[in-house]
TORTI-761266 format. One record per residue (C-alpha): residue in three letters; x, z, y. Coordinates in nm, 3 decimals. Each point is the difference from the previous one (the first is absolute). Example, Ala and Ser with C-alpha at 12.3 -4.5 7.8 and 13.67 -1.06 7.14 Angstrom:
// residues 2
> code_px_pz_py
> Ala_1.230_0.780_-0.450 $
> Ser_0.137_-0.066_0.344 $
***
This chain:
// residues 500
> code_px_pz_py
> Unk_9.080_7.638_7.789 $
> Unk_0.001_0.279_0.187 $
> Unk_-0.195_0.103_0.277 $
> Unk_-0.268_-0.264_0.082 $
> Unk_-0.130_-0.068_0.335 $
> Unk_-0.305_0.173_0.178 $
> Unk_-0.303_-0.117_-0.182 $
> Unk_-0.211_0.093_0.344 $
> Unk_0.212_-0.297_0.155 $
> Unk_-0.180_-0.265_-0.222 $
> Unk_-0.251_0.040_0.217 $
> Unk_0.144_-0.092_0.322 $
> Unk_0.109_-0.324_-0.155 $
> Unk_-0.314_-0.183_-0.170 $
> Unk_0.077_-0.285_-0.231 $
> Unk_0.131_-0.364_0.141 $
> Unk_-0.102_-0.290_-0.119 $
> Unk_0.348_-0.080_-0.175 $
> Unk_-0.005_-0.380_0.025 $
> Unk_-0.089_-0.010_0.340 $
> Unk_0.270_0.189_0.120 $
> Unk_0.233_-0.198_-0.234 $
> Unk_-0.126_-0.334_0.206 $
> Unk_0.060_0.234_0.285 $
> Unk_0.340_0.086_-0.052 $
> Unk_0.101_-0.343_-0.147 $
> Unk_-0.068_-0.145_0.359 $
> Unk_0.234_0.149_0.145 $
> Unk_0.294_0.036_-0.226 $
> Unk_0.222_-0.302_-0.196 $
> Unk_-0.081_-0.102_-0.310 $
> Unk_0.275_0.243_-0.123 $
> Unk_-0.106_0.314_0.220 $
> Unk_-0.293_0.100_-0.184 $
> Unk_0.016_0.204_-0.349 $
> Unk_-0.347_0.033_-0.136 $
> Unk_0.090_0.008_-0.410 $
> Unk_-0.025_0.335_-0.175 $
> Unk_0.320_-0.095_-0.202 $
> Unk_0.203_-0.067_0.337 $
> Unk_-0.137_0.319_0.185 $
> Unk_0.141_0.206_-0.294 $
> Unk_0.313_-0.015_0.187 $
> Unk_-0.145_0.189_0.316 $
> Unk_-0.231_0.252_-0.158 $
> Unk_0.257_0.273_0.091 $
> Unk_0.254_0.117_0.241 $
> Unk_0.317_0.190_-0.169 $
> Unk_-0.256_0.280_-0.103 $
> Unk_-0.094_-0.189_-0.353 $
> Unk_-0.237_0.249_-0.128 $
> Unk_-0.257_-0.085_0.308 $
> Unk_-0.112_-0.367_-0.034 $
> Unk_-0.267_-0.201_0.130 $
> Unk_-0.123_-0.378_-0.008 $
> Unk_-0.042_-0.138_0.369 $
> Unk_-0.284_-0.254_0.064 $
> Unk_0.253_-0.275_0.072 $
> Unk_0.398_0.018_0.149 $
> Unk_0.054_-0.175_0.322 $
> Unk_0.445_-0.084_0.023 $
> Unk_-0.035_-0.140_0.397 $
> Unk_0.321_-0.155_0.133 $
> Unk_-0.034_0.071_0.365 $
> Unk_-0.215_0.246_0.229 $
> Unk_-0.282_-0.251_0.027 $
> Unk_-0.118_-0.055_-0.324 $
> Unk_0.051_0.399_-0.035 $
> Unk_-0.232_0.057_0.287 $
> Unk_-0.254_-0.284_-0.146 $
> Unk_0.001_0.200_-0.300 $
> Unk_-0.104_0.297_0.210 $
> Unk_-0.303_-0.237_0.155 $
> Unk_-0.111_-0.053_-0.339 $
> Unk_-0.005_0.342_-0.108 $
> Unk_-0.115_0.157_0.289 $
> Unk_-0.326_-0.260_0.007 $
> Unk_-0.101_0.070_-0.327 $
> Unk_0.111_0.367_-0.033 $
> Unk_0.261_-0.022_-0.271 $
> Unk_0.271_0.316_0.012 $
> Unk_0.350_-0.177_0.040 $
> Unk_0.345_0.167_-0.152 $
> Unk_0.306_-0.117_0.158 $
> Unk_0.294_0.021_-0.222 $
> Unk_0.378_-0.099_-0.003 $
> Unk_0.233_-0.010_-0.256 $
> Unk_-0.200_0.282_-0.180 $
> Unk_0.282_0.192_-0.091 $
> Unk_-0.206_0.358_0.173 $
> Unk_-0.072_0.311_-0.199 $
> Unk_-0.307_0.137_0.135 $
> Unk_-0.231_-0.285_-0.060 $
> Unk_0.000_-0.073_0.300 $
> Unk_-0.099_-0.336_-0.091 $
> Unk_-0.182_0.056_-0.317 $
> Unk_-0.285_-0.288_0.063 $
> Unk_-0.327_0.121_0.079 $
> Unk_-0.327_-0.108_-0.214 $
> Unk_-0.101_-0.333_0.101 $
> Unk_0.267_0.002_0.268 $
> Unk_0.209_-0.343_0.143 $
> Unk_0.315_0.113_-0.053 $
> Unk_0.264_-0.115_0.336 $
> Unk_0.338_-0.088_-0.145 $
> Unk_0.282_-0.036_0.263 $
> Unk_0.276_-0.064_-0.212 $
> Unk_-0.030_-0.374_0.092 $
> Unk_0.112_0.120_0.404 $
> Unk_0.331_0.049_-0.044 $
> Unk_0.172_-0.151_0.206 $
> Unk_0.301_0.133_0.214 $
> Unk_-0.112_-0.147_0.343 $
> Unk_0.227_0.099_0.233 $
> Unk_0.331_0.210_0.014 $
> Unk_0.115_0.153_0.336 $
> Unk_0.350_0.204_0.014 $
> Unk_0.040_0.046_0.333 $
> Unk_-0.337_0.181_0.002 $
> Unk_0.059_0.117_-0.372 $
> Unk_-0.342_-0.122_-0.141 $
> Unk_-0.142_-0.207_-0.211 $
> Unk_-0.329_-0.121_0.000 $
> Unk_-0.159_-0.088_-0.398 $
> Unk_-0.278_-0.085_-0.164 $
> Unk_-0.117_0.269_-0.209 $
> Unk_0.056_-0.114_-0.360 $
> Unk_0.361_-0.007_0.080 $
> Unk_0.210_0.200_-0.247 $
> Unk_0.121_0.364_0.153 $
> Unk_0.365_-0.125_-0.155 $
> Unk_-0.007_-0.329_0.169 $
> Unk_-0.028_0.110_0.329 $
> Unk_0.334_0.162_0.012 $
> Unk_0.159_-0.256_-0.222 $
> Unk_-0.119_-0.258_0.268 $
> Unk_0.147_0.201_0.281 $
> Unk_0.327_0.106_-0.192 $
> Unk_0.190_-0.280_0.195 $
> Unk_-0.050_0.163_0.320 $
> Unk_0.116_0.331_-0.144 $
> Unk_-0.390_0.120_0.038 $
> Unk_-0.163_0.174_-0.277 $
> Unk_-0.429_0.161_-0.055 $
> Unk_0.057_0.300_-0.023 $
> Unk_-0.307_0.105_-0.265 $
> Unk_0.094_-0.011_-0.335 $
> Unk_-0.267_0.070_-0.277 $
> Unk_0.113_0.000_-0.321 $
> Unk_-0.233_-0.346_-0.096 $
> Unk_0.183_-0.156_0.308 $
> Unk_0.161_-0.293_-0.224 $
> Unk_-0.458_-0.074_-0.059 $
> Unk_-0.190_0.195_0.267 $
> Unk_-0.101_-0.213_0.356 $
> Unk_0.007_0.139_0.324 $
> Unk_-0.338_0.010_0.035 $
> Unk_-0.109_0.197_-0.285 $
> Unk_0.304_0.236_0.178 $
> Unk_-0.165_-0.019_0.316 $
> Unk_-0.383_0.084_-0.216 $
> Unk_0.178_0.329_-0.122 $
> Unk_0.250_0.119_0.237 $
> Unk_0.253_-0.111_-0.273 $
> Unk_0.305_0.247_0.026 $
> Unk_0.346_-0.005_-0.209 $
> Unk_0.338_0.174_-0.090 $
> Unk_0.078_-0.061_0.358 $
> Unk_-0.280_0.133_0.181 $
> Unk_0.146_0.316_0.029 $
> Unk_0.210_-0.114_0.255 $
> Unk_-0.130_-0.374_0.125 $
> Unk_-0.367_0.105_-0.045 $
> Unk_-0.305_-0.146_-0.157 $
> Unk_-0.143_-0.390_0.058 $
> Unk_-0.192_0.166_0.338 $
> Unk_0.320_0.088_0.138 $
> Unk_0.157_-0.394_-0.073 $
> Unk_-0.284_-0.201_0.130 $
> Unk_-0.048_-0.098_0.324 $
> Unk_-0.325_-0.212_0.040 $
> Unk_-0.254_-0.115_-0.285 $
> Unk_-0.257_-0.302_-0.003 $
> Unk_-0.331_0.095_-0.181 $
> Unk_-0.341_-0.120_-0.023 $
> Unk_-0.270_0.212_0.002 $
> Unk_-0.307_-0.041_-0.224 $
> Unk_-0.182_-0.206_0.309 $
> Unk_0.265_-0.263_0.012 $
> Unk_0.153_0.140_0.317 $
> Unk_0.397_-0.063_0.008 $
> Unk_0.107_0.317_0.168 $
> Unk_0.385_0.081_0.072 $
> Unk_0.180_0.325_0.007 $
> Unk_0.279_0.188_0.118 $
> Unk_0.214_-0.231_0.188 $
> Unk_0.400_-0.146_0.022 $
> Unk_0.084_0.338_0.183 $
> Unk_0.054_0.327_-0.207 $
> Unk_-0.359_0.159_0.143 $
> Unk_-0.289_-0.171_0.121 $
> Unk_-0.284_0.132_0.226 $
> Unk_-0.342_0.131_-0.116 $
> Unk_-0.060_0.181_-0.312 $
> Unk_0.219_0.001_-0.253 $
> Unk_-0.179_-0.283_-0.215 $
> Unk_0.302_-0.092_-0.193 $
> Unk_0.061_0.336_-0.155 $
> Unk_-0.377_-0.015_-0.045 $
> Unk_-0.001_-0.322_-0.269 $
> Unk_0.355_0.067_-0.135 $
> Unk_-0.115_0.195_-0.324 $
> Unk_-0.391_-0.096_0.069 $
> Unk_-0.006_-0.162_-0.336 $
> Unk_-0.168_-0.298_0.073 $
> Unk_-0.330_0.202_0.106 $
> Unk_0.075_-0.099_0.381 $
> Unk_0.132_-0.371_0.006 $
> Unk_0.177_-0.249_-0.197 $
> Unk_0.339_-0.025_0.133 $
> Unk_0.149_-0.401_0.044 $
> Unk_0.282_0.063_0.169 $
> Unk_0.297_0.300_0.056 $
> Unk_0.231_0.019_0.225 $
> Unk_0.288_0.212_-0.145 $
> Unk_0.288_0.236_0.173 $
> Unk_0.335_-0.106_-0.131 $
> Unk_0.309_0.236_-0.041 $
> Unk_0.390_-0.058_0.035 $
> Unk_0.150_0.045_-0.365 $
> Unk_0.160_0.292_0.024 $
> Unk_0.430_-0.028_0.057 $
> Unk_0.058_0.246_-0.313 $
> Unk_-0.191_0.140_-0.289 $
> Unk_0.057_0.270_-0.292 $
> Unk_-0.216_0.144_-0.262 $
> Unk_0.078_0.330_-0.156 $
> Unk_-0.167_0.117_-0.344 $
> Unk_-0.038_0.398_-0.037 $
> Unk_-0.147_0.142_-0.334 $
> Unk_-0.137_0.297_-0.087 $
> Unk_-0.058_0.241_-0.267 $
> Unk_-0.342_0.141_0.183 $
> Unk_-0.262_-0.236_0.132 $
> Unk_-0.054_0.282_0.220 $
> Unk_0.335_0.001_0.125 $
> Unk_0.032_-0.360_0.094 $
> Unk_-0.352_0.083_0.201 $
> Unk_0.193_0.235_0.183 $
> Unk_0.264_-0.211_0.142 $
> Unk_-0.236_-0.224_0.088 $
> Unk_-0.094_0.216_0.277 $
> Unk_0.298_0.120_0.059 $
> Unk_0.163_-0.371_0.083 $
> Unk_-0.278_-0.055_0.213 $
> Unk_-0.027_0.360_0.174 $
> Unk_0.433_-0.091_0.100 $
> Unk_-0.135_-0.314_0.252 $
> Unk_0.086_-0.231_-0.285 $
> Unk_-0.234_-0.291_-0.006 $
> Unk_0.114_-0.227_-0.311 $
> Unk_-0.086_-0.322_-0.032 $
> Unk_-0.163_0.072_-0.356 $
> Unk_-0.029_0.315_-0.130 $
> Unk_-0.160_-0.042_-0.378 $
> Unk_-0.060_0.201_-0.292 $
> Unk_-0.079_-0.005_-0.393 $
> Unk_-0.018_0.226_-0.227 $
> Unk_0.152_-0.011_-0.381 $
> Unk_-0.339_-0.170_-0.124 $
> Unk_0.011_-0.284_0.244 $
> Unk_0.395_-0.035_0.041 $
> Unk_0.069_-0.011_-0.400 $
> Unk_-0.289_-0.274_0.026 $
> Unk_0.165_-0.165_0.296 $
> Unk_0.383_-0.051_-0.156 $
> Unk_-0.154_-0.153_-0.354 $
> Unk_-0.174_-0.223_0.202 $
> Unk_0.303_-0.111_0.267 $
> Unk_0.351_0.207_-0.060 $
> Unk_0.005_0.164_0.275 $
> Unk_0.284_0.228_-0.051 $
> Unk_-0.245_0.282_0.023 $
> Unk_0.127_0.371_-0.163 $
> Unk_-0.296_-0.006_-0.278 $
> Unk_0.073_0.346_-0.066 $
> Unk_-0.130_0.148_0.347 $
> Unk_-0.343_0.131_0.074 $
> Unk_-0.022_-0.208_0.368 $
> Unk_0.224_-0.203_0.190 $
> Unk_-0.006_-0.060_0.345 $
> Unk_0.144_-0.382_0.159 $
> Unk_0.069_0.019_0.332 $
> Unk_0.051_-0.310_0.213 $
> Unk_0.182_0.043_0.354 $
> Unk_0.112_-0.288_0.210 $
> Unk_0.086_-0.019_0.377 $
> Unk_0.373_-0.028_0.167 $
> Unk_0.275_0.032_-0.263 $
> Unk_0.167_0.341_0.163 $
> Unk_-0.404_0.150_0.017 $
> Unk_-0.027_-0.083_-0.380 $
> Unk_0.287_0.167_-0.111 $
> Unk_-0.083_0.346_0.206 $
> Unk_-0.375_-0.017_-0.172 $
> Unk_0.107_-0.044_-0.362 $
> Unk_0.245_0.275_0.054 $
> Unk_-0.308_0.209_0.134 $
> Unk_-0.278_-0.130_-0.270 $
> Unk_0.264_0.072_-0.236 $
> Unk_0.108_0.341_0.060 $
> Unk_-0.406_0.088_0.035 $
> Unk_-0.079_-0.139_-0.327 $
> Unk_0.313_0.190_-0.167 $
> Unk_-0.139_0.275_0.176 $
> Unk_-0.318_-0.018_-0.128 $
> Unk_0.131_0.010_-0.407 $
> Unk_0.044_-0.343_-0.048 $
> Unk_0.201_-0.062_-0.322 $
> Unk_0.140_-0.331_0.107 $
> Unk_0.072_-0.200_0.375 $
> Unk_0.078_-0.377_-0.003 $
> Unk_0.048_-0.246_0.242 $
> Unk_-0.085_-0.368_-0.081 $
> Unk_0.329_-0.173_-0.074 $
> Unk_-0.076_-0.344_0.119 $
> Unk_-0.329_-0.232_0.088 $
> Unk_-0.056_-0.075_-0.372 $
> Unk_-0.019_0.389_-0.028 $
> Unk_-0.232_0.006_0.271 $
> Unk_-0.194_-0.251_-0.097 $
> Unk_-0.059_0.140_-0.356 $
> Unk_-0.104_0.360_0.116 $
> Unk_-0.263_-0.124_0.186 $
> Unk_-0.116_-0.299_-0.255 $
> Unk_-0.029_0.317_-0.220 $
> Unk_-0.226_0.182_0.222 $
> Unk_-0.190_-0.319_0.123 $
> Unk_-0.057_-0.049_-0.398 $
> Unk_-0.101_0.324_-0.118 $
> Unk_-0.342_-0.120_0.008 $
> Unk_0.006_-0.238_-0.241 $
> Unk_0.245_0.199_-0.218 $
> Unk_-0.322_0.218_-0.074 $
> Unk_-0.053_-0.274_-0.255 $
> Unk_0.258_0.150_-0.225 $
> Unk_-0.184_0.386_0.013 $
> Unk_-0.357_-0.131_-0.012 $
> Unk_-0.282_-0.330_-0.040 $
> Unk_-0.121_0.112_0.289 $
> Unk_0.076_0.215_0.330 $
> Unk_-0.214_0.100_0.323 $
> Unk_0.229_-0.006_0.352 $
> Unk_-0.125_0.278_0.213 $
> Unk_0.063_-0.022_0.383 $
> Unk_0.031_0.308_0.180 $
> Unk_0.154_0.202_0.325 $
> Unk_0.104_0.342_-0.012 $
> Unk_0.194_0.180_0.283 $
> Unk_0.404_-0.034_-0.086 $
> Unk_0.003_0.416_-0.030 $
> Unk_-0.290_-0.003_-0.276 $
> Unk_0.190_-0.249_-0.204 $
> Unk_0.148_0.282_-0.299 $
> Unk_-0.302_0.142_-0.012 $
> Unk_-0.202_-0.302_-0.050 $
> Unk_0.219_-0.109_-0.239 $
> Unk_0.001_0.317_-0.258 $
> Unk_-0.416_-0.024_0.069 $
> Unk_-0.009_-0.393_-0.100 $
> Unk_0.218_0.123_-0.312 $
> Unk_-0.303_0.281_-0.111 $
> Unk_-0.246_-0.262_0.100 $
> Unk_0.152_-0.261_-0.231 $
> Unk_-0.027_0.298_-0.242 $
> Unk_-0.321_0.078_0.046 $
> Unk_-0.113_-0.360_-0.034 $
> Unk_0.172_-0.101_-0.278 $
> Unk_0.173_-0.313_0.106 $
> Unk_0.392_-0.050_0.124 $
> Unk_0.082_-0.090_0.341 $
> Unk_0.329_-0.101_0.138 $
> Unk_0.018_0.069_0.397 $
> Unk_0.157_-0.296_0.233 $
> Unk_0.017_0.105_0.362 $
> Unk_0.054_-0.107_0.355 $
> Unk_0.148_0.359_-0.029 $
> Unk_0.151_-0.017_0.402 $
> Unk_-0.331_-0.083_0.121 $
> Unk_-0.208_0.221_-0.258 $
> Unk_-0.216_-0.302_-0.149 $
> Unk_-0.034_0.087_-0.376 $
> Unk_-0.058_-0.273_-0.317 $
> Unk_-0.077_0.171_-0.305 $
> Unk_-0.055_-0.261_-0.264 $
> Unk_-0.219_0.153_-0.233 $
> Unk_0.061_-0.148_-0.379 $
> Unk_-0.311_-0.066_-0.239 $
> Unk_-0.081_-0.219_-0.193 $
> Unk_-0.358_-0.180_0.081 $
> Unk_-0.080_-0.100_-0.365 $
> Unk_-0.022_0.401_-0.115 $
> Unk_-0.323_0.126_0.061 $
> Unk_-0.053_0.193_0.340 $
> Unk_0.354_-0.028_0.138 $
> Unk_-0.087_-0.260_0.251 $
> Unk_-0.238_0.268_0.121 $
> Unk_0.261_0.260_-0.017 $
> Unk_0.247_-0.148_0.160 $
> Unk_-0.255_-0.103_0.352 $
> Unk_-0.104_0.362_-0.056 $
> Unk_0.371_0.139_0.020 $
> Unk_0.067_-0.276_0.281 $
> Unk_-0.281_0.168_0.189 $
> Unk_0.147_0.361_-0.036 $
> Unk_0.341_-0.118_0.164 $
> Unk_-0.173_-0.211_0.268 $
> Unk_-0.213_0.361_0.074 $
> Unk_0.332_0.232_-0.048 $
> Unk_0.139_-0.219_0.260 $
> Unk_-0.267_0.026_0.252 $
> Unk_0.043_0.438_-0.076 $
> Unk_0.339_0.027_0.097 $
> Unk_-0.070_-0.195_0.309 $
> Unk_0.078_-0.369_-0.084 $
> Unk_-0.232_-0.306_-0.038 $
> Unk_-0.108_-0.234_-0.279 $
> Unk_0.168_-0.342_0.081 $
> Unk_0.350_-0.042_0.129 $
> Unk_-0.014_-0.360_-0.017 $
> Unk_-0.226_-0.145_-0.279 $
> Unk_-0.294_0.067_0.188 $
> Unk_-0.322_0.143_-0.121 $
> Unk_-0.157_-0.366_-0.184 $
> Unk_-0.265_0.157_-0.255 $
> Unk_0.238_0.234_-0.153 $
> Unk_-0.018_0.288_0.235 $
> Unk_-0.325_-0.032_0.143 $
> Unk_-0.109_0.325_-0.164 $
> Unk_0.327_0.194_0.168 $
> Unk_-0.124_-0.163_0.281 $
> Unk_-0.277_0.239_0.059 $
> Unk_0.255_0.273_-0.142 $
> Unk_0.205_-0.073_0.346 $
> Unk_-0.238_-0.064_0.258 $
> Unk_-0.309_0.173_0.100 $
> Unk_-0.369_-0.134_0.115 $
> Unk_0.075_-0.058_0.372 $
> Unk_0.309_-0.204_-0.058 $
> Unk_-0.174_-0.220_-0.320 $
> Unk_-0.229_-0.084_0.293 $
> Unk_0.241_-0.085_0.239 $
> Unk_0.175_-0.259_-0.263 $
> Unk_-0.365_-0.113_-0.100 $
> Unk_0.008_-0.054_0.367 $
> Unk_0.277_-0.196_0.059 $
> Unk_-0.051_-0.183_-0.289 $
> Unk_-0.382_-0.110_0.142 $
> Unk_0.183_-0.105_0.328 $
> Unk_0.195_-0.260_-0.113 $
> Unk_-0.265_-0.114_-0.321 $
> Unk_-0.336_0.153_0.062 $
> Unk_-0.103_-0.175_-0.346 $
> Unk_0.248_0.158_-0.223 $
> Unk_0.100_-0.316_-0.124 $
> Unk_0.395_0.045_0.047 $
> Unk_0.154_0.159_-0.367 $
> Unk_-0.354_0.257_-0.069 $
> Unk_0.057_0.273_-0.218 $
> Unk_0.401_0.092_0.128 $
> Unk_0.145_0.214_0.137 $
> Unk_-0.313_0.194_0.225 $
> Unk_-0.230_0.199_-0.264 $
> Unk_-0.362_0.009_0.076 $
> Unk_-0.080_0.362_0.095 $
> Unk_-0.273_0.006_-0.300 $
> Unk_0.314_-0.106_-0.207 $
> Unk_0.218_0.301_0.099 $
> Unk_-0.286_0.270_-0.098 $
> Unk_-0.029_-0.173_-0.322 $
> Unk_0.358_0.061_-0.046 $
> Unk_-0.046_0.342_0.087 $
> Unk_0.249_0.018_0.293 $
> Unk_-0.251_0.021_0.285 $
> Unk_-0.271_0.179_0.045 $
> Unk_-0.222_-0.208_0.252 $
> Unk_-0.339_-0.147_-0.013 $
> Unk_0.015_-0.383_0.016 $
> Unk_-0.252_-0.260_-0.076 $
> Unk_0.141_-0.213_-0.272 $
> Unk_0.149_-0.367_0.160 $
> Unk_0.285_-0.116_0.213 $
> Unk_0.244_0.220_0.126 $
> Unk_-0.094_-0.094_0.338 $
> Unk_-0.365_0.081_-0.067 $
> Unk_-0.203_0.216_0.320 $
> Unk_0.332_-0.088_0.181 $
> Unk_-0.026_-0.055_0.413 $
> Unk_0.083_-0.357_0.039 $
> Unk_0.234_-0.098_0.310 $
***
């Protein structure tokens, strides 16, 4: 296991008595809701982060809002931290259980409620699959437009938790820009709605707000979901390269001539080689990088952009230009991206997904410094990017039974995550921050603005109870870490805060 939560947070939760909360929780859930055997909470001590685990207290699977907000009543009366959790397909450990924890498991909501096309939403429960929604919709020509690559497993609310993003958010945006209005409960019980059916609402912005909160805000029950026409034409070209550095470079250059792709992705030779064992492709193994770029839109618009994308990746030395031949073609470029991940099997036991922005223009750069970094470190790691909207997965390789590469590979994770926040970028694209960057974290942000979260955070669960120990370090956390240089009191991160 890696890093292991705050020991100075035991102390904010003291001990429960465990079979009075079980009688608690068995009250108010059905005979099958409640999951209080160590052998059948194996299957939820860990999000898609496997090397942090943890044993929850008991796992609560409600089937509507009420018994998820009777849940909440029991919690919040006796004190016990809750984790809410969907399809647990994250990489952040973002819902890693805490100690002693009920863990909330939505993937029993997931129900498709209501589909609009005149208005182009849909309004879902959140353990609905991301894929389902636009397979529901297909009929009316209607499609979600955010795509992460565990869409065939992930839910729309663990999307909505992390701000989930995709090949196509370069161009369609992330899950804040394709929702419209979300149902959540607070930690009190209180059923609060927001956004609205119209594009903006009045007020503050308190949709942005718990889109990518993590589940330390609310527990979201219900999302109301912008729908897109399916575009009238599509095309996917594939450009390799001899140079990573190269491919980086017309990168910027596609999006510097007012071309906005659909999906603009890139691998390098580790990762693609990986990626056409795994699916056949029809990648060119023998490049360094290739670039697939998606563009869809009116048929005559199409045509003028691959001629453009085309003659700027030729431009920028790329050794070989192709254009999808038909759907199936299509369809297996990006099944080859979408399944580089698991290809890492065939390089590695083990690998470590780092999450990271970078601005587009820093991209060479960062990749020849990941390359001496991988050196330096001592462990491979094959780079999968978001390339058009500079969000960077390095998959580290190691292997966690050889002594003190686990360690080496969180340590090498780190150094990214930190080389990202130097060139002017950020530490989480779209995983989130979970446990695994809570050190970075304090890397990114100063004092003042940990306080400000802390803040926040207190407003909407003065307790803390709400997913403890993500995603906001505690301030005495961050000097232990050696990445601020404050003088805190050891606790919360909302410790000697103003309250509202």
């Amino acid at each position: 296991m890696l890093d292991r939560f705050d020991p100075r947070l035991d102390a904010q939760f003291p001990p429960v008595d465990r079979r009075r909360l079980l009688e608690e929780l068995a009250g108010v859930l059905p005979a099958d809701g409640l999951i209080a055997k160590t052998e059948g909470m194996r299957v939820y001590e860990s999000d898609g982060l496997a090397a942090y685990r943890g044993m929850p207290a008991a796992v609560a699977l409600p089937r509507t809002a009420e018994e998820a907000a009777a849940v909440l009543g029991v919690c919040r009366t006796l004190g016990v931290p809750v984790v809410a959790r969907g399809a647990g397909t994250g990489l952040s450990g973002g819902a890693l259980p805490f100690p002693g924890c009920v863990l909330l498991t939505l993937s029993r909501m997931n129900r498709i409620l209501a589909v609009h096309p005149e208005a182009m939403t849909a309004r879902v429960q959140p353990g609905v699959r991301n894929l389902a929604i636009s397979e529901a919709v297909a009929p009316h020509g209607l499609f979600y437009a955010p795509d992460p690559s565990s869409q065939l497993a992930c839910s729309i609310g663990g999307n909505v938790a992390e701000n989930a993003g995709g090949v196509h958010c370069l161009k369609y945006g992330l899950t804040v820009h394709n929702i419209q209005e979300l149902e959540v409960l607070t930690i009190d019980g209180e059923q609060l709605r927001i956004g609205g059916e119209s594009l903006d609402s009045p007020g503050f912005d308190l949709l942005a707000l718990l889109t990518g909160s993590e589940g330390l805000l609310g527990v979201v029950t219900e999302i109301t979901v912008r729908l897109l026409p399916i575009p009238a034409h599509t095309r996917v070209m594939l450009a390799a390269f001899a140079d990573v550095r190269h491919a980086g470079e017309a990168v910027a250059a596609i999006i510097a001539g007012g071309i906005i792709p659909a999906g603009l992705e890139m691998m390098d030779r580790l990762a693609l080689r990986a990626a056409e064992a795994h699916t056949h492709a029809g990648y060119p193994v023998e490049a360094a990088a290739i670039l697939l770029c998606e563009l869809d839109g009116e048929t005559a618009d199409v045509a003028e952009d691959i001629a453009r994308v085309a003659a700027i990746c030729e431009g920028a030395g790329a050794t070989l230009v192709r254009l999808a031949r038909d759907e199936a073609e299509r369809a297996r470029f990006w099944a080859g991206r979408k399944g580089a991940f698991p290809a890492m099997g065939r390089l590695a036991p083990d690998y470590y997904c780092i999450d990271g922005t970078i601005p587009r223009r820093r991209l060479p750069e960062v990749l020849e410094a990941i390359e001496r970094l991988s050196t330096e470190y001592g462990l491979p790691v094959a780079n999968v990017f978001h390339a058009g909207d500079g969000n960077l997965h390095p998959l580290i390789l190691y292997d966690a039974n050889a002594p003190g590469q686990i360690e080496r590979a969180e340590a090498l994770g780190g150094a990214i995550l930190e080389l990202c926040v130097e060139v002017g970028g950020a530490i989480t694209g779209e995983h989130g921050v979970g446990r695994e960057k809570i050190n970075q974290m304090c890397a990114q942000f100063g004092e003042d603005e940990l306080r400000l979260f802390g803040r926040i955070k207190s407003a909407f669960d003065p307790a803390g109870l709400l997913n403890p120990g993500k995603a906001i370090p505690t301030l005495a956390r961050c000097v232990d870490h050696g990445a601020m240089h404050v003088h805190a009191a050891s606790g919360t991160a909302f410790d000697h805060l103003e309250r509202f």
